[in-house]
N, CA, C and O atoms as a Tripos MOL2 file, in Angstrom:
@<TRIPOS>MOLECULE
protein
  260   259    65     0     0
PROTEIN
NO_CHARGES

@<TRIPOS>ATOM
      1 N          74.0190  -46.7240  -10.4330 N.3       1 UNK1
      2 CA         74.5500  -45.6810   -9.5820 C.3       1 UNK1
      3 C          75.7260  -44.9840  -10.2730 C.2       1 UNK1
      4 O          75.9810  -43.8800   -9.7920 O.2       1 UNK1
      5 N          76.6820  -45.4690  -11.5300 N.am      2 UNK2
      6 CA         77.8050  -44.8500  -11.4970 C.3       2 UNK2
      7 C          77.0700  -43.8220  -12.6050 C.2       2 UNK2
      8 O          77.5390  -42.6880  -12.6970 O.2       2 UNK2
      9 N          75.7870  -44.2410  -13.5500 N.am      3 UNK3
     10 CA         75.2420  -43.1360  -14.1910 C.3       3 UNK3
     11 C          74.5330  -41.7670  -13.8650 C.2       3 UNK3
     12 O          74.2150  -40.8360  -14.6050 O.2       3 UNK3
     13 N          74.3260  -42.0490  -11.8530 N.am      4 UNK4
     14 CA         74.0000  -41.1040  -11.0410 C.3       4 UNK4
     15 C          75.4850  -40.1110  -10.6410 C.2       4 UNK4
     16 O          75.4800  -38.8900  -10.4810 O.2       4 UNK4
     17 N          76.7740  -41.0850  -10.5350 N.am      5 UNK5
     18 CA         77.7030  -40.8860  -10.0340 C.3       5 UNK5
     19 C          78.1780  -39.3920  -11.4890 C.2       5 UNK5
     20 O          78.4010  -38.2370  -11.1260 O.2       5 UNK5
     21 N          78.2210  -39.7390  -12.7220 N.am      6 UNK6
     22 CA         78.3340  -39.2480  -13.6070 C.3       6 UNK6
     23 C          77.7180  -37.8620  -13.9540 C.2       6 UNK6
     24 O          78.4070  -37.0240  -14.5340 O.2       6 UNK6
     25 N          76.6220  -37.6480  -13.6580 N.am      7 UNK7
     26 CA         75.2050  -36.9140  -13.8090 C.3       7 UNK7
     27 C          75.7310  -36.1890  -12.8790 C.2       7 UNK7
     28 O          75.9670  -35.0920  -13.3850 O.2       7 UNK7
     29 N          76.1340  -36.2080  -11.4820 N.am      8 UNK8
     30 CA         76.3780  -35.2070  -10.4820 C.3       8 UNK8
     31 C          77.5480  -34.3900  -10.8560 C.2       8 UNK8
     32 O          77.7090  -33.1720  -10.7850 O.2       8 UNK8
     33 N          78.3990  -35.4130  -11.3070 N.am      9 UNK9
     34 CA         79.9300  -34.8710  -11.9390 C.3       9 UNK9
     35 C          79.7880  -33.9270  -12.8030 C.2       9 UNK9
     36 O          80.2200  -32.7910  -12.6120 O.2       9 UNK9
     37 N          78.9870  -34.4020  -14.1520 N.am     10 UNK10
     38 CA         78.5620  -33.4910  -15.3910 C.3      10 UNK10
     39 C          78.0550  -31.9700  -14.4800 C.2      10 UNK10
     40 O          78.7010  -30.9320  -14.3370 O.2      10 UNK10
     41 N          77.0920  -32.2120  -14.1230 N.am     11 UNK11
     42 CA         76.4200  -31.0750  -13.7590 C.3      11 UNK11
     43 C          77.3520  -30.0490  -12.7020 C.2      11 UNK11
     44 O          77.2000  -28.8330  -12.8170 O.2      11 UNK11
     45 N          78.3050  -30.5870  -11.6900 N.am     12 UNK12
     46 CA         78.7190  -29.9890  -11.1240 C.3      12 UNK12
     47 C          79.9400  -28.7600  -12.0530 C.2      12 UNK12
     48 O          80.4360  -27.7370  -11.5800 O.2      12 UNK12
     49 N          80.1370  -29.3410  -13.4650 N.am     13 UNK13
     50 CA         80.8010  -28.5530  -14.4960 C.3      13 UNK13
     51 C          79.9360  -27.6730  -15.0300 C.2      13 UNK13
     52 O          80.3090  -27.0060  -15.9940 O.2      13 UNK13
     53 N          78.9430  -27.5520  -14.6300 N.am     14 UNK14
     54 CA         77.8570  -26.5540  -15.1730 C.3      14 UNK14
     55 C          77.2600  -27.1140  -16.5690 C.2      14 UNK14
     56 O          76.5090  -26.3960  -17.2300 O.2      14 UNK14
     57 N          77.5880  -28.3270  -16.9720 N.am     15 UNK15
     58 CA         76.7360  -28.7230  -18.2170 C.3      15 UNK15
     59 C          75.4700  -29.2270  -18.2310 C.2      15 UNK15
     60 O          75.2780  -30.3180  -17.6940 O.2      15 UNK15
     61 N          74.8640  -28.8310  -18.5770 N.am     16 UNK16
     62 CA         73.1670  -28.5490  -18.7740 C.3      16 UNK16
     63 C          72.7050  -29.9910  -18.7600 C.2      16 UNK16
     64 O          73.2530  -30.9530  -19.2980 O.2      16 UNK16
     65 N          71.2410  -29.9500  -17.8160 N.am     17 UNK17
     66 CA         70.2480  -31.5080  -18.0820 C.3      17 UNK17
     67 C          70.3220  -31.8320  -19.5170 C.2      17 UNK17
     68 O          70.8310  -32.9460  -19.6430 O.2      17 UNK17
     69 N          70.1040  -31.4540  -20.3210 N.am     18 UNK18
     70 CA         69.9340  -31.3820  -21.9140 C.3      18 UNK18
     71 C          71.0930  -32.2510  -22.2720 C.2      18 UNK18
     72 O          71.0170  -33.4560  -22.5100 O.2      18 UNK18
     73 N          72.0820  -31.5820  -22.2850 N.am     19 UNK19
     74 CA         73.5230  -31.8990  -22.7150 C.3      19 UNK19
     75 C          73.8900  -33.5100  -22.1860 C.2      19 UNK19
     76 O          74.0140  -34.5170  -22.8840 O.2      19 UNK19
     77 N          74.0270  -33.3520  -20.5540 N.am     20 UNK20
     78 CA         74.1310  -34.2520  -19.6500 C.3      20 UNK20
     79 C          72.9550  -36.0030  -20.7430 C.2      20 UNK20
     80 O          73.3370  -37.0190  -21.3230 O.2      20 UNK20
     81 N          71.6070  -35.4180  -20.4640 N.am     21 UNK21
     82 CA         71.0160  -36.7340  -21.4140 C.3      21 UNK21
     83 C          70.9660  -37.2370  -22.2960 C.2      21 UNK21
     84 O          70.4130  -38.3250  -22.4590 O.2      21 UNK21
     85 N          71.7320  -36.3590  -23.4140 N.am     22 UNK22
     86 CA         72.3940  -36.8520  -24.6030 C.3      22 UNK22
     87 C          73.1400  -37.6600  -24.4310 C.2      22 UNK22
     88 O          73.0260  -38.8170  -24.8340 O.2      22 UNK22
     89 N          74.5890  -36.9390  -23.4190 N.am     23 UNK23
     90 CA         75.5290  -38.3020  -22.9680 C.3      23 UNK23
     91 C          75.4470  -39.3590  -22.7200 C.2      23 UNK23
     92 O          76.2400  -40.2870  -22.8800 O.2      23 UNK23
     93 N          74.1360  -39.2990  -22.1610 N.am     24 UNK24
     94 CA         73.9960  -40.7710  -21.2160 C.3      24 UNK24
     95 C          72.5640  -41.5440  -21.9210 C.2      24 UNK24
     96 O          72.1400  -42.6000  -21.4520 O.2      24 UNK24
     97 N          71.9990  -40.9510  -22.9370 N.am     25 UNK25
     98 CA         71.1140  -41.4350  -23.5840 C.3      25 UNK25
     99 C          69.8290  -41.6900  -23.0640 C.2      25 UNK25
    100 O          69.0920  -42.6400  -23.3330 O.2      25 UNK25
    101 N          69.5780  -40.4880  -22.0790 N.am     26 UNK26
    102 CA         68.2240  -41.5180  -21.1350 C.3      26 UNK26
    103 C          67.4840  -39.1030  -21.3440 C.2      26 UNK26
    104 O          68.0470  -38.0360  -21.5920 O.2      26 UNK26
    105 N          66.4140  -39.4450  -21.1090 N.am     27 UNK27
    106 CA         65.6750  -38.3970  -21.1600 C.3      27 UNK27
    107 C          66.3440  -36.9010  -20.7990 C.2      27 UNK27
    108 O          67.5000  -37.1320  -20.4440 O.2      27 UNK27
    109 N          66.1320  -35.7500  -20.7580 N.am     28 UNK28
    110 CA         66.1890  -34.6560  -19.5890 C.3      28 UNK28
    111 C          65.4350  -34.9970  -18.4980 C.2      28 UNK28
    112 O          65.8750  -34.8520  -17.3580 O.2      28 UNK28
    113 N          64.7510  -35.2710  -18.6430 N.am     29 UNK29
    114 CA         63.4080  -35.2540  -17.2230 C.3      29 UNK29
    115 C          64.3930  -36.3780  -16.5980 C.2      29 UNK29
    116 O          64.8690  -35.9240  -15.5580 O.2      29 UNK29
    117 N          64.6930  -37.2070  -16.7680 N.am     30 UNK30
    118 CA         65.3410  -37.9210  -15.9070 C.3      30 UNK30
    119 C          66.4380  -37.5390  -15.3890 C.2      30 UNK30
    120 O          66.6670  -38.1180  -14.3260 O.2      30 UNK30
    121 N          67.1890  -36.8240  -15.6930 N.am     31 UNK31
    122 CA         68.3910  -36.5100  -15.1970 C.3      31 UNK31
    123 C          68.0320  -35.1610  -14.6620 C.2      31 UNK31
    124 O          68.8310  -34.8390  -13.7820 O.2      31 UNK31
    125 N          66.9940  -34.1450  -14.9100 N.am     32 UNK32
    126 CA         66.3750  -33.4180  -13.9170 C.3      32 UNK32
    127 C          65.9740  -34.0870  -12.1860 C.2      32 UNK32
    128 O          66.3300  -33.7220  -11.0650 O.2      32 UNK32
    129 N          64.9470  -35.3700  -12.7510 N.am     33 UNK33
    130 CA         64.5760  -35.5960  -11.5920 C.3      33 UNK33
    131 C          65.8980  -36.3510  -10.4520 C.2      33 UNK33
    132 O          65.5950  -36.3190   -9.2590 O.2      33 UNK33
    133 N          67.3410  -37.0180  -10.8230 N.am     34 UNK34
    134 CA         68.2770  -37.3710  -10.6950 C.3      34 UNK34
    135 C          68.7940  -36.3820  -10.0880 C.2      34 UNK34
    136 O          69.2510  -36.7020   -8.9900 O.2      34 UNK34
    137 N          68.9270  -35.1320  -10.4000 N.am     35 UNK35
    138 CA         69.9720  -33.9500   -9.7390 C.3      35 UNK35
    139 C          69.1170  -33.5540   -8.4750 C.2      35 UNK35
    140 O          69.7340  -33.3950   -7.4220 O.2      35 UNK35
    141 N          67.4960  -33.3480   -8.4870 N.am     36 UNK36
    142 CA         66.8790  -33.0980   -7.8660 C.3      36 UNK36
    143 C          66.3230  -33.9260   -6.6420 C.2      36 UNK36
    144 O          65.7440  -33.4790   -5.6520 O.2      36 UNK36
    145 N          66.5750  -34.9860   -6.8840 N.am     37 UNK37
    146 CA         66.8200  -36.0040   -5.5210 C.3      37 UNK37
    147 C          68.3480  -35.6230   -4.5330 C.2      37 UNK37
    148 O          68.6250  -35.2510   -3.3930 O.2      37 UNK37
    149 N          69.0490  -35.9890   -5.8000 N.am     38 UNK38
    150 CA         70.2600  -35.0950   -5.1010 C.3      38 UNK38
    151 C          70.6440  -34.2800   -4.0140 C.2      38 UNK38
    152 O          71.3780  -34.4510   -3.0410 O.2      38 UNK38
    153 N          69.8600  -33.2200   -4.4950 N.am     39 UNK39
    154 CA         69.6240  -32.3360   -4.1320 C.3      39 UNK39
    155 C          69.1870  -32.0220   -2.6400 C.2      39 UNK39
    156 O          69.7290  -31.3460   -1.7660 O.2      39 UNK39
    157 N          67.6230  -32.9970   -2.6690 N.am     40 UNK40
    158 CA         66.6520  -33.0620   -1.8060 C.3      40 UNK40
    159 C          67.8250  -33.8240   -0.5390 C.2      40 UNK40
    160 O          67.9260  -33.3840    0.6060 O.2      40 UNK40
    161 N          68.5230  -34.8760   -1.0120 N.am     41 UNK41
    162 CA         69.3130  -35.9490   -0.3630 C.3      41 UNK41
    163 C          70.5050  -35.1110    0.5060 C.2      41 UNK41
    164 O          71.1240  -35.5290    1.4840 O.2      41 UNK41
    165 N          70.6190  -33.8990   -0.1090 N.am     42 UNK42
    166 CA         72.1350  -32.9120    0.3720 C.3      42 UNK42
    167 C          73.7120  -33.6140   -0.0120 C.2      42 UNK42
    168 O          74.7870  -33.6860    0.5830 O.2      42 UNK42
    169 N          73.2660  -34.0030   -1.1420 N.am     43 UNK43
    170 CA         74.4950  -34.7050   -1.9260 C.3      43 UNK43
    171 C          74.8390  -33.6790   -3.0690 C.2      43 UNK43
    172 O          74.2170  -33.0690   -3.9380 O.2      43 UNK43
    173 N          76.2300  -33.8000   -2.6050 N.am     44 UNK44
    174 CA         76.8890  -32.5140   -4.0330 C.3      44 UNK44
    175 C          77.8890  -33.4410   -4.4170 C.2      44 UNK44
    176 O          78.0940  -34.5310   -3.8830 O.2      44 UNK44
    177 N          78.5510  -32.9030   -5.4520 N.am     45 UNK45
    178 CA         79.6850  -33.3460   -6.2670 C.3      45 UNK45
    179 C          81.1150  -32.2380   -6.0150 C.2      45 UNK45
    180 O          81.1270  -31.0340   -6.2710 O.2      45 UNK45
    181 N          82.4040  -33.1640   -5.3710 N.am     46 UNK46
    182 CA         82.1350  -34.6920   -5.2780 C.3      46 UNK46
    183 C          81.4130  -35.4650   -3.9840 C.2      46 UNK46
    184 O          81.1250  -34.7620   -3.0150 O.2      46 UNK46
    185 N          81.1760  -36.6010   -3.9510 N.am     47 UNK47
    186 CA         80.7470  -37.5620   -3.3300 C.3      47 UNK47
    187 C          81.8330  -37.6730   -2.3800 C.2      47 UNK47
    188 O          83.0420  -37.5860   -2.5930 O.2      47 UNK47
    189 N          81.1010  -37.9170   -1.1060 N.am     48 UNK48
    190 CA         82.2920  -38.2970   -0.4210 C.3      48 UNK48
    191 C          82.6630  -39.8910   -0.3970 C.2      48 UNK48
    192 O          81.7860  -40.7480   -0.2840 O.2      48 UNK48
    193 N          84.3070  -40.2520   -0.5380 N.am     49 UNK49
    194 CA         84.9020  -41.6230   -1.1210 C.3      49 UNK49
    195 C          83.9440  -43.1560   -0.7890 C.2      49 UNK49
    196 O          83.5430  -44.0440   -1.5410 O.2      49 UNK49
    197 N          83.8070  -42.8980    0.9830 N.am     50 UNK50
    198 CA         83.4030  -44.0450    1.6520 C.3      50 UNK50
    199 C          81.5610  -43.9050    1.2340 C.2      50 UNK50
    200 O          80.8010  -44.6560    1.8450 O.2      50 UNK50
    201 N          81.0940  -43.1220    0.4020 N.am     51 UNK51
    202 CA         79.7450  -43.3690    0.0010 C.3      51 UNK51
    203 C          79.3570  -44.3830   -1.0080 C.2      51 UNK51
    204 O          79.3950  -44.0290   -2.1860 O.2      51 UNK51
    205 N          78.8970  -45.8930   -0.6490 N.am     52 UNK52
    206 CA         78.9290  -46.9410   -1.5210 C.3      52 UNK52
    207 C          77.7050  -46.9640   -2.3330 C.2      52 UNK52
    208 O          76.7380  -46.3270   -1.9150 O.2      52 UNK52
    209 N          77.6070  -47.6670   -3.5290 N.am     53 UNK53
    210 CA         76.3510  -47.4330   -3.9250 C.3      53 UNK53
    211 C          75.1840  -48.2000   -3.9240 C.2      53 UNK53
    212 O          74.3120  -48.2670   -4.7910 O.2      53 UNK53
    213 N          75.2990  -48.9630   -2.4790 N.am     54 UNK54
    214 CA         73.9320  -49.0500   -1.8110 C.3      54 UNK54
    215 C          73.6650  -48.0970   -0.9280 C.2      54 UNK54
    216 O          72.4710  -47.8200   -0.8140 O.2      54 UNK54
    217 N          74.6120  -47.3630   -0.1000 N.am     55 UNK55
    218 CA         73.9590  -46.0530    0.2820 C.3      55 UNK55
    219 C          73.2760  -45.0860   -0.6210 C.2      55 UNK55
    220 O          72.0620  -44.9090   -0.7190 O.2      55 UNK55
    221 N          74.3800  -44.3950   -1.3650 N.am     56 UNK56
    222 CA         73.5780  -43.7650   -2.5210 C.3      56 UNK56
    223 C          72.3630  -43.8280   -2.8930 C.2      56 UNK56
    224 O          71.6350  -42.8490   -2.7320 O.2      56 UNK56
    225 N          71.7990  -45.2310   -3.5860 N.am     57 UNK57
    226 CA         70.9320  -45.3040   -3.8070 C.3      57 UNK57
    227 C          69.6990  -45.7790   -2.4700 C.2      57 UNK57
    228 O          68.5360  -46.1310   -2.6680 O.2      57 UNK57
    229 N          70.2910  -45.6670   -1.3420 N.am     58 UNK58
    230 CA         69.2240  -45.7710   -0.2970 C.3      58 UNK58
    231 C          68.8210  -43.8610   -0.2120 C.2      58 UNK58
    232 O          67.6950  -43.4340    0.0420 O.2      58 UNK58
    233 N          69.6630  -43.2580   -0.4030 N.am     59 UNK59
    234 CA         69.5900  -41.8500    0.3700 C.3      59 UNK59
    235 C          68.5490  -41.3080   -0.8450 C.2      59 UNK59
    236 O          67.5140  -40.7480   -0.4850 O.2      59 UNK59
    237 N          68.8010  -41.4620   -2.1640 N.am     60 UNK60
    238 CA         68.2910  -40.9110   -3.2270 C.3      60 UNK60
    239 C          66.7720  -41.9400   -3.4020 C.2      60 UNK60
    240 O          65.7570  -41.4280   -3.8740 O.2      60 UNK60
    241 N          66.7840  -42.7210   -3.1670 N.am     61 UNK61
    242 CA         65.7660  -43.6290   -3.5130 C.3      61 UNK61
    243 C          64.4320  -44.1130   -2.1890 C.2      61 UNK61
    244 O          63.2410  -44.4240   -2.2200 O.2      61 UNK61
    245 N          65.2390  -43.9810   -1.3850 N.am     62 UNK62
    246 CA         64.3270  -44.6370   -0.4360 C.3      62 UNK62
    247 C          62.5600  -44.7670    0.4480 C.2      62 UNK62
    248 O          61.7030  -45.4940    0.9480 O.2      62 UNK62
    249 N          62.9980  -43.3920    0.0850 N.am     63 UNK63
    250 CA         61.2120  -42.6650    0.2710 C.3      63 UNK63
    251 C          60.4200  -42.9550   -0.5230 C.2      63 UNK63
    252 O          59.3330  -43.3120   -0.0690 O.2      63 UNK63
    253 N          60.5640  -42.9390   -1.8260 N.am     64 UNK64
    254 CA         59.6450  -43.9160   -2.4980 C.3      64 UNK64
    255 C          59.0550  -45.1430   -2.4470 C.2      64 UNK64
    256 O          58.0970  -45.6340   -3.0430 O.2      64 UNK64
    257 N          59.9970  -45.6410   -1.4190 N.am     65 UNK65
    258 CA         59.4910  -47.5750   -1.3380 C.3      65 UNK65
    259 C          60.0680  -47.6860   -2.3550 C.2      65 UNK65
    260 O          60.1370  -48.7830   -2.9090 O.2      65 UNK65
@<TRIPOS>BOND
     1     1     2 1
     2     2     3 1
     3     3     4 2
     4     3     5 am
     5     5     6 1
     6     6     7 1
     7     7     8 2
     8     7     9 am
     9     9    10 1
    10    10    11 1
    11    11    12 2
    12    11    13 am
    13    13    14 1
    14    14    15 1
    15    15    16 2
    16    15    17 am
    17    17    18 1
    18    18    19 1
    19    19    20 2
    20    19    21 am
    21    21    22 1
    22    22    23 1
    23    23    24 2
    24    23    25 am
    25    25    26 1
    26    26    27 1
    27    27    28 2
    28    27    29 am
    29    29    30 1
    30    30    31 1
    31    31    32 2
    32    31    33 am
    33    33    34 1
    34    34    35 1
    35    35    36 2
    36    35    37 am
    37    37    38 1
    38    38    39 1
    39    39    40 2
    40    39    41 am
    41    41    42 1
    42    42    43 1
    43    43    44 2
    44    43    45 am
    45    45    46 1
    46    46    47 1
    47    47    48 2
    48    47    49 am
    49    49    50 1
    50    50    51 1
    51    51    52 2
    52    51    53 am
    53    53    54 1
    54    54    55 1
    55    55    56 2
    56    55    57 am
    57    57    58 1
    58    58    59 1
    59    59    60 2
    60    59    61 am
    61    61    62 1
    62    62    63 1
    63    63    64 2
    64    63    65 am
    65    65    66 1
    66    66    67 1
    67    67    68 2
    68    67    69 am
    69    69    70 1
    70    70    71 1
    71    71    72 2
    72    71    73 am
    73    73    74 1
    74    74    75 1
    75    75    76 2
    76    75    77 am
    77    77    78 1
    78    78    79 1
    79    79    80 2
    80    79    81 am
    81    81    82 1
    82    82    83 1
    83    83    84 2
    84    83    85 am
    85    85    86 1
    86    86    87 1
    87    87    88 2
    88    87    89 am
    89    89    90 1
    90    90    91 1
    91    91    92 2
    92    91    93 am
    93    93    94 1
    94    94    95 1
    95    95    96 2
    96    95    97 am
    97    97    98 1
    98    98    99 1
    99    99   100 2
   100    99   101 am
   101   101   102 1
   102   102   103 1
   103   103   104 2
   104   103   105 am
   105   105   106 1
   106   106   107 1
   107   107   108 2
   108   107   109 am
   109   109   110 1
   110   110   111 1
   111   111   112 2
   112   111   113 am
   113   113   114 1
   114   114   115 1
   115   115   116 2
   116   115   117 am
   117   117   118 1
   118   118   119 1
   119   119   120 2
   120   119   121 am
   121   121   122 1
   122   122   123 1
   123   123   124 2
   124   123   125 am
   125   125   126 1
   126   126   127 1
   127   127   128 2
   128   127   129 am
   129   129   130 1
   130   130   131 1
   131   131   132 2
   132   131   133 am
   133   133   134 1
   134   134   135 1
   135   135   136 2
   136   135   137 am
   137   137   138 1
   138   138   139 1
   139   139   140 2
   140   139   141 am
   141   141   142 1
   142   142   143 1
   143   143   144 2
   144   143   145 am
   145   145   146 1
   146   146   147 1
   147   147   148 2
   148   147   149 am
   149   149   150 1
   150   150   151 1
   151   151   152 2
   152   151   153 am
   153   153   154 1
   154   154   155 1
   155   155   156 2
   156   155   157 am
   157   157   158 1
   158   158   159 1
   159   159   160 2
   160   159   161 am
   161   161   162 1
   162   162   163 1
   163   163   164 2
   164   163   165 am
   165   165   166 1
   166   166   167 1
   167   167   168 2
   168   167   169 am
   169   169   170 1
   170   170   171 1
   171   171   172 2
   172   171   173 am
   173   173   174 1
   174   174   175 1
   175   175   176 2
   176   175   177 am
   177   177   178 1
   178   178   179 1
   179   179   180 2
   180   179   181 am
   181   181   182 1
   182   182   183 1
   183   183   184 2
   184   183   185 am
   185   185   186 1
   186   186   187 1
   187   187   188 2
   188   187   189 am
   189   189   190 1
   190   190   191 1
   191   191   192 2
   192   191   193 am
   193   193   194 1
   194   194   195 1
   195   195   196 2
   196   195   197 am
   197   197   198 1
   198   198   199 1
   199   199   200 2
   200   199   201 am
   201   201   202 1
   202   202   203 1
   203   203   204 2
   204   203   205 am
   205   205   206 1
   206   206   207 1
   207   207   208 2
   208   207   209 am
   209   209   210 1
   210   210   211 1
   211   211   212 2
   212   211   213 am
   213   213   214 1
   214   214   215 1
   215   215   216 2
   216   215   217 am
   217   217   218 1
   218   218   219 1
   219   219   220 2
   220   219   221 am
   221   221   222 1
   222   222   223 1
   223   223   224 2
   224   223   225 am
   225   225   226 1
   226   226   227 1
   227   227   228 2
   228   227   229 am
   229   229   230 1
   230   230   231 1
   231   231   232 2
   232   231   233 am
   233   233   234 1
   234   234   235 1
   235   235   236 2
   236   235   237 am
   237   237   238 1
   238   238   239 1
   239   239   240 2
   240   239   241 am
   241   241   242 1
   242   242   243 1
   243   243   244 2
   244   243   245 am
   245   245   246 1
   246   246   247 1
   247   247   248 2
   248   247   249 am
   249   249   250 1
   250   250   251 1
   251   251   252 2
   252   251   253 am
   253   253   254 1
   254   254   255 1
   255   255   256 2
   256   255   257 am
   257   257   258 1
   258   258   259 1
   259   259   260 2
@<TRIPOS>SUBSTRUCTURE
     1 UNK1         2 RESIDUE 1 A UNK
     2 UNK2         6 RESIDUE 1 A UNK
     3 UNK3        10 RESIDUE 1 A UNK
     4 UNK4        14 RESIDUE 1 A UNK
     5 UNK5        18 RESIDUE 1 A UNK
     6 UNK6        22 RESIDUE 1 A UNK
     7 UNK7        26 RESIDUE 1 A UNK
     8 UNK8        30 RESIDUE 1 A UNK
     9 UNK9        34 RESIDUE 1 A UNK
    10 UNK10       38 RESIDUE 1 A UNK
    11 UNK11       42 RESIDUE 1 A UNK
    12 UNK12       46 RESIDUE 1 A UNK
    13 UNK13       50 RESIDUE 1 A UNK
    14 UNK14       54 RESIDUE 1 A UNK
    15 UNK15       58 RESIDUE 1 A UNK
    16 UNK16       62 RESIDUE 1 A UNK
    17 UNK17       66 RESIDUE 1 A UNK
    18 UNK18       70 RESIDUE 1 A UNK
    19 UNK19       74 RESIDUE 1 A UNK
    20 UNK20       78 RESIDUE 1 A UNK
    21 UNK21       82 RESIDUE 1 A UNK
    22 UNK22       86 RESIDUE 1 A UNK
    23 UNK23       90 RESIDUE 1 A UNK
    24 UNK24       94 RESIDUE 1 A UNK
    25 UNK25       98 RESIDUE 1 A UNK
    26 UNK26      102 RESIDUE 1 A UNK
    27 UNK27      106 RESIDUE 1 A UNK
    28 UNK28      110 RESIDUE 1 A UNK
    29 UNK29      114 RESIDUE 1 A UNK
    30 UNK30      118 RESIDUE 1 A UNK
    31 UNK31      122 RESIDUE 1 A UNK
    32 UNK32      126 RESIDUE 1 A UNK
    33 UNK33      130 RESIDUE 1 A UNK
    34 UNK34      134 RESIDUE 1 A UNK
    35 UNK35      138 RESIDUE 1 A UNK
    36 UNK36      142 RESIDUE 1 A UNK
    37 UNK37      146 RESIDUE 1 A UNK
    38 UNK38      150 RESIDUE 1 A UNK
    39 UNK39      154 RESIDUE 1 A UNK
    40 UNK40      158 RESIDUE 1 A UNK
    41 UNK41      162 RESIDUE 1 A UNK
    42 UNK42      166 RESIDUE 1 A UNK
    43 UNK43      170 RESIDUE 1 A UNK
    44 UNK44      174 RESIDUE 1 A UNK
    45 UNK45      178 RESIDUE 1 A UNK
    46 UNK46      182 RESIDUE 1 A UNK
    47 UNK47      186 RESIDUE 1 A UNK
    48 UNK48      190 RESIDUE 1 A UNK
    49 UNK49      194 RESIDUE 1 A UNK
    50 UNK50      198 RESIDUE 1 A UNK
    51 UNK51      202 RESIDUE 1 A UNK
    52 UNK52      206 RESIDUE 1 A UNK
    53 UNK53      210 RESIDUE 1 A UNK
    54 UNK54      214 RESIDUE 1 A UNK
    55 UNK55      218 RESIDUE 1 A UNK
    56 UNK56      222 RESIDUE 1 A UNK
    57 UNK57      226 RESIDUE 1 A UNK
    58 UNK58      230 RESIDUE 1 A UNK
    59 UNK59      234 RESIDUE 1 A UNK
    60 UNK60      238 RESIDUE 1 A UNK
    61 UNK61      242 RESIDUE 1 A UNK
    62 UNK62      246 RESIDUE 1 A UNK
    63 UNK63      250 RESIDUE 1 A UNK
    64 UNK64      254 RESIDUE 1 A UNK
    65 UNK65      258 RESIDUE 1 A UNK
């Protein structure tokens, strides 16, 4: 979660999926599909404080099973 936590941050500076997955060493497509859950979830950057990251990852994750 804090590499989700990161990814929202990055991006909310306007730095590109591209850029962003270099940093963090994991694909574009992943950090596409990461912003885009996000997204779907109505989570922006910043996070609000009391959001822990078993919520997080319930709100972003959960529909999948």
């Amino acid at each position: 979660m804090r590499q989700i936590r990161y990814t929202l941050r990055l991006a909310s500076e306007g730095i590109s999926a591209r850029a962003i997955g270099r940093m963090l060493g994991v694909a574009r497509s992943t950090i596409q599909d990461n912003l885009k859950r996000a997204q779907v979830a109505g989570l922006t950057w910043p996070l609000p404080g009391d959001l822990t990251d078993a919520v997080l990852e319930e709100r972003l994750f959960a529909r999948n099973g």
